[in-house]
C-alpha positions as CSV (number, residue, x, y, z in Angstrom):
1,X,86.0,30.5,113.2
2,X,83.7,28.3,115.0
3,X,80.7,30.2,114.3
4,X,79.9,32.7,117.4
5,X,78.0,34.7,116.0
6,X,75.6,32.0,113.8
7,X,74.9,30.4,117.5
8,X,74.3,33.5,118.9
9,X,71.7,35.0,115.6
10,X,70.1,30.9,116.6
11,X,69.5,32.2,120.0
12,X,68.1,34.8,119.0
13,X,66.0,33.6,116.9
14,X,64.5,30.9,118.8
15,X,64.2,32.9,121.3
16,X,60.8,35.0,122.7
17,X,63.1,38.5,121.7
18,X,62.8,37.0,117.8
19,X,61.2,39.9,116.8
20,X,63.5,42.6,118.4
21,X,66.8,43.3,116.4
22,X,69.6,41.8,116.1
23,X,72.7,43.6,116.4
24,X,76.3,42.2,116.2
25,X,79.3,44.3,117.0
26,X,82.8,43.0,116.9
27,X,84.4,45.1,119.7
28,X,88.2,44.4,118.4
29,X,87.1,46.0,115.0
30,X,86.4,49.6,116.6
31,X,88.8,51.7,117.4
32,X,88.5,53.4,120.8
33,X,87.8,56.4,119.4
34,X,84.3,55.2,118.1
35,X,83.1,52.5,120.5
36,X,81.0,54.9,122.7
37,X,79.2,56.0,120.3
38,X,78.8,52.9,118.3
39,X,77.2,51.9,121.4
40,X,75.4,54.6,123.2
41,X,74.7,56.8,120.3
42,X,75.0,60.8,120.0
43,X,73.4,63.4,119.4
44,X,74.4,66.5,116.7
45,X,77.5,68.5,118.1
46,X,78.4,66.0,120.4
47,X,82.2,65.7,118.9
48,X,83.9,66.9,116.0
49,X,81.9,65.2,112.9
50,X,78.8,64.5,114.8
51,X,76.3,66.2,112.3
52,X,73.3,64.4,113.1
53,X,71.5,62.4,115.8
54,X,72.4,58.3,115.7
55,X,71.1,55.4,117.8
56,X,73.4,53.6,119.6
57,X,73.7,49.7,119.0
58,X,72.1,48.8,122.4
59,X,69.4,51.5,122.6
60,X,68.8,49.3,118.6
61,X,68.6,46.5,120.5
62,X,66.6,47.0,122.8
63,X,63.6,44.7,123.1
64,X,66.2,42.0,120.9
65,X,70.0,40.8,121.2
66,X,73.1,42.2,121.3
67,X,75.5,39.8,120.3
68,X,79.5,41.7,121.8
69,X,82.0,39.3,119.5
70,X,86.4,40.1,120.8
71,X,84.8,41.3,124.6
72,X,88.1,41.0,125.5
73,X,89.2,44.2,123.4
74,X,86.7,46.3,124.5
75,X,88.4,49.1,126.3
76,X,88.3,49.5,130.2
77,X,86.3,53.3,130.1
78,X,83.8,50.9,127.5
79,X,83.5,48.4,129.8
80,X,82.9,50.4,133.5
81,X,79.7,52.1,130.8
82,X,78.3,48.9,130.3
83,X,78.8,47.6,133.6
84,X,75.9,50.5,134.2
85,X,74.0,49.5,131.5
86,X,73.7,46.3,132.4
87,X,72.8,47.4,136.0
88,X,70.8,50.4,135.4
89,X,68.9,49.1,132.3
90,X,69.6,52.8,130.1
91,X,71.5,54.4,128.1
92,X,73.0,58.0,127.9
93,X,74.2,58.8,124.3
94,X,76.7,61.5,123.9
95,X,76.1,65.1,123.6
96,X,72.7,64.7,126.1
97,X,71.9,63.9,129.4
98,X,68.6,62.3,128.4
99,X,68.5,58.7,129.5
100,X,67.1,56.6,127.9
101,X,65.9,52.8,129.2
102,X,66.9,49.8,127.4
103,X,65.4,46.5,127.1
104,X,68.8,44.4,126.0
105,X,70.1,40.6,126.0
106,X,73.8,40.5,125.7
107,X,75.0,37.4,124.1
108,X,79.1,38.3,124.3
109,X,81.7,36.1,122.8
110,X,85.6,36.1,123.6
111,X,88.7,34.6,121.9
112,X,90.3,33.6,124.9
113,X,88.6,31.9,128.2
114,X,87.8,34.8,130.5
115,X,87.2,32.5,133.0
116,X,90.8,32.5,133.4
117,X,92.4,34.8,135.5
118,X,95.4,34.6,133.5
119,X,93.5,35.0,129.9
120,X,91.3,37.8,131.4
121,X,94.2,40.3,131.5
122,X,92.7,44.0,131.6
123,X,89.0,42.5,131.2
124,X,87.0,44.1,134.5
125,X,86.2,40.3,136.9
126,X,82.7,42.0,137.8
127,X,81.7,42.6,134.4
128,X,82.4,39.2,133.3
129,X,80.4,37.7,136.4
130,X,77.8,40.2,135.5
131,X,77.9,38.5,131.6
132,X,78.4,35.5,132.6
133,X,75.3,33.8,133.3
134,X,75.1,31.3,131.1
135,X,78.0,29.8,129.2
136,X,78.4,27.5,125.8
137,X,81.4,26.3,124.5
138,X,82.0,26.6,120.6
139,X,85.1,24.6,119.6
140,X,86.8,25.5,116.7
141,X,86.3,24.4,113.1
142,X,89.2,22.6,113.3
143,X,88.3,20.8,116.4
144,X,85.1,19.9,114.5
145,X,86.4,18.2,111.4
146,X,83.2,16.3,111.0
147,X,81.4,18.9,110.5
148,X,82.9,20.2,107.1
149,X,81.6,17.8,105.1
150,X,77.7,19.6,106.6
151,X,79.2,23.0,106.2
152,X,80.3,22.6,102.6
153,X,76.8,21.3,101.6
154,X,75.0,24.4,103.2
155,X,77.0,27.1,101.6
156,X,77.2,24.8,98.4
157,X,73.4,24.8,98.4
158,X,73.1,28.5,99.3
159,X,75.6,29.3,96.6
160,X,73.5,27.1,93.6
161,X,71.0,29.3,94.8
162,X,72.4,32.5,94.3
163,X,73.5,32.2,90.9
164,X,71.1,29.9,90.2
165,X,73.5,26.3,89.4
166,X,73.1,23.2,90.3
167,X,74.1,21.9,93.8
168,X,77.8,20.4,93.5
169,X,78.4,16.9,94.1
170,X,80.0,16.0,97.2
171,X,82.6,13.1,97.0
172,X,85.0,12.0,99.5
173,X,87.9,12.7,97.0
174,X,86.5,16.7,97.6
């Protein structure tokens, strides 16, 4: 990996929505039967095995981040829903028509360059321009060999930590 998600937790964190929450959601990880209400909550009843009332992940980030790692597996019903959300600023969770506003900062991450026609495939060209405000490339790991040796002494030191050991030596034989 090249970190997406460590950047985006930094922008966050730096950022003046530092003391909202943040919430990561790897869109290729849920399947399409779940996403909605991942996102936009639900309330009791609303589906078979709804029993109680559940937040959605951007009404929980509201006032903070809401970092969207795959965007390019999110499904195309998923995406027209937060085309809305990003233009309407609320939420409607299933099972309700309550609306709800939302205070949200999408950071949203991609394996392939949506920029690209090509790559984009199925991915709605309006709600990638909406996204795409600002854009920072992350290279790979492996296009960042330089980096390892900085990398291994973080974990190394978070590690000795942990369970308590001394910090490893690092050695260019390593």
């Amino acid at each position: 990996g090249s970190g997406k998600e460590v950047g985006a937790h930094l922008l966050h964190g730096w950022s003046h929505r530092a003391k909202g929450n943040f919430v990561a959601l790897n869109c290729g990880a849920l399947p399409e039967q779940v996403i909605e209400s991942e996102l936009f909550g639900h309330e009791p009843g609303a589906f078979t095995g709804a029993q109680k009332k559940r937040i959605g992940r951007i009404e929980h980030s509201s006032g903070g981040t809401l970092f969207r790692d795959e965007l390019e597996s999110m499904p195309l019903s998923t995406q027209i829903q937060m085309l809305r959300v990003l233009e309407m600023r609320e939420v409607t969770p299933l099972g309700t028509n309550e609306v709800r506003p939302v205070d949200i900062r999408i950071v949203a991450a991609a394996k392939v360059d949506l920029s690209d026609p090509a790559q984009r495939k199925a991915f709605r060209e309006d709600l990638y321009y909406r996204l795409n405000v600002v854009s920072i490339s992350i290279p790979p790991l492996r296009e960042r060999r330089e980096d390892i040796p900085l990398l291994f002494s973080y974990f190394a030191e978070r590690a000795a930590r942990r369970f308590q050991r001394a910090v490893p030596a690092l050695s260019a034989e390593i």
